[in-house]
C-alpha positions in Angstrom: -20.8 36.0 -5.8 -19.9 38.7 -8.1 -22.3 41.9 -8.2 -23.8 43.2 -11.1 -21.5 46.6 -10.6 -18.1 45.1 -10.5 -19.3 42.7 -13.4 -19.9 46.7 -15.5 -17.3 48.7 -14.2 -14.5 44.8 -15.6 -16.3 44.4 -18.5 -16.1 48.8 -19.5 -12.6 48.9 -18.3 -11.7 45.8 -20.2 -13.6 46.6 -23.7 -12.1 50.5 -22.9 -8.5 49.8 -23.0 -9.6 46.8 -26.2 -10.5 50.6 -27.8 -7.9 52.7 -26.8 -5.7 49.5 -27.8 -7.4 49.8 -31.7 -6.7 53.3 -31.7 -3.1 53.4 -30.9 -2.5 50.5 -33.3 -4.3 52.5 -36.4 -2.6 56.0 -35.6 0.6 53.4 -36.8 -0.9 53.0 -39.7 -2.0 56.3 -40.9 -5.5 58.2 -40.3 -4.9 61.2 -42.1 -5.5 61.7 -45.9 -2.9 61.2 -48.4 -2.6 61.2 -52.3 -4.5 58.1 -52.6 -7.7 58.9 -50.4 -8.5 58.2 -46.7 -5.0 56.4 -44.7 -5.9 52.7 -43.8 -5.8 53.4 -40.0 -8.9 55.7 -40.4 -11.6 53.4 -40.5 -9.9 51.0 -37.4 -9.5 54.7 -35.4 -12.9 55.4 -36.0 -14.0 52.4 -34.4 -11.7 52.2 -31.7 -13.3 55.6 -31.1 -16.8 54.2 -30.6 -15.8 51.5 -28.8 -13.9 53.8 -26.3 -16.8 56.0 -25.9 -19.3 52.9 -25.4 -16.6 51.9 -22.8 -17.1 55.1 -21.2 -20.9 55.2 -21.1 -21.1 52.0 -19.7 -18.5 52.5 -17.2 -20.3 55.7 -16.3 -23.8 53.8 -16.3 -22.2 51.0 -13.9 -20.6 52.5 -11.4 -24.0 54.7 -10.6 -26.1 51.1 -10.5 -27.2 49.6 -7.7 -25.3 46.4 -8.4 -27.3 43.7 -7.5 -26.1 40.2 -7.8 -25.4 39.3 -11.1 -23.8 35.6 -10.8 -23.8 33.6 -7.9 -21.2 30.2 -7.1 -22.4 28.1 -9.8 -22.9 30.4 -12.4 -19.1 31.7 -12.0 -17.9 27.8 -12.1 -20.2 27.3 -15.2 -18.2 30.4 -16.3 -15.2 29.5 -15.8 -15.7 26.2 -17.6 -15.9 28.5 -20.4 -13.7 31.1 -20.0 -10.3 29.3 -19.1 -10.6 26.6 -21.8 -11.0 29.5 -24.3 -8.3 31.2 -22.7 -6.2 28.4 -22.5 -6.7 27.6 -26.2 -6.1 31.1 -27.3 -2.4 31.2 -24.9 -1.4 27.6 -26.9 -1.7 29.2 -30.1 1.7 30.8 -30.2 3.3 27.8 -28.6 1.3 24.8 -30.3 -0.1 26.5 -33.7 -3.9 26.8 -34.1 -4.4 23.0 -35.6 -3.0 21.6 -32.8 -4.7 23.8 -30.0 -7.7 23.5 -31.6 -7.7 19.8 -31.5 -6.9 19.9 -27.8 -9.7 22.3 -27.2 -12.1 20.4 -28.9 -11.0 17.2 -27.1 -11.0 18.9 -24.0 -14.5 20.3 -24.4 -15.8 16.9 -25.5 -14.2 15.1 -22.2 -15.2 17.3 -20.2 -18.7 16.3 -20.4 -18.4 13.1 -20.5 -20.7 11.9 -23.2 -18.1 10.3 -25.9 -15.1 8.3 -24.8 -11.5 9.3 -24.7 -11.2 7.6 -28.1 -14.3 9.0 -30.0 -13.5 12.3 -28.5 -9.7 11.6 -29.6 -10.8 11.0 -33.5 -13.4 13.5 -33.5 -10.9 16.4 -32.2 -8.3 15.4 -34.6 -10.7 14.5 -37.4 -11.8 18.0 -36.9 -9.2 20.2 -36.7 -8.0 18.0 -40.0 -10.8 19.7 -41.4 -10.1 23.2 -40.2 -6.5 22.4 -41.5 -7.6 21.7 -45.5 -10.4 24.3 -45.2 -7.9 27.4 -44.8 -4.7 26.2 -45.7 -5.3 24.0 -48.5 -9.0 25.5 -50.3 -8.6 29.3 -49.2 -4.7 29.2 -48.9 -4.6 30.9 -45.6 -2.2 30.3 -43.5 -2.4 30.3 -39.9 -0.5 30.5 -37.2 1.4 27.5 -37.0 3.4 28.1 -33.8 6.6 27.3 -31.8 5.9 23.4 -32.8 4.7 24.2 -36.2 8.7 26.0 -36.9 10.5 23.3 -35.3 8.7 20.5 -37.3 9.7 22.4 -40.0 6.2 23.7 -41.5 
């Protein structure tokens, strides 16, 4: 069981340092003004700024709750069947490059449940991130990550 006061005081510290995090980043690039107007950092400090100080409110407004129970067993294993397939996709990006991870994850997500076969759920994930793969690359000419595997095949 996790209480609603430790699930505050996580979630503040973690969207806190997200902020502080922002604002270091955009004090790199400039947040004074400069010949051409405002520096390109201002508008990123700014918000890491409000982020911080929502961060700070709720961490304030947390730890003076009374903390209830906010998820009991099952709702932390439904969250976790969440949680560590996103995380896991995000941690293959570097390694696998985003078509690749993406097709895992959406395989993974689709076997998990059960409802399609191994096969169907095989097509659809790579029939999908296919799809994701023309969209930016090819129509808006983005190109994203491609990873570890994505340099050593050469692309």
């Amino acid at each position: 069981m996790v209480s609603r006061r430790n699930l505050e005081l996580i979630t503040a510290l973690l969207t806190g340092a997200f902020g502080v995090a922002v604002i270091i980043s955009s004090t790199e690039n400039g947040i004074s003004w400069s010949e051409e107007g405002v520096g390109s950092g201002t508008f990123p400090f700014l918000t890491g700024l409000v982020i911080l100080g929502g961060s700070i409110v709720n961490l304030v407004r947390g730890a003076v709750s009374e903390g209830g129970i906010a998820l009991h067993a099952p709702e932390v294993k439904r969250w976790l069947g969440l949680f560590v397939p996103a995380t896991l996709f995000v941690a293959f990006i570097p390694l696998l490059g985003l078509y690749v991870s993406t097709a895992l994850y959406v395989f993974g997500s689709i076997a998990v449940h059960g409802v399609w076969s191994n096969v169907k759920a095989a097509a659809f994930a790579i029939a999908f991130a296919a799809a994701v793969y023309i969209l930016f690359e090819w129509m808006f000419l983005v190109y994203l990550p491609h990873g570890w595997l994505g340099s050593l095949l050469g692309w």
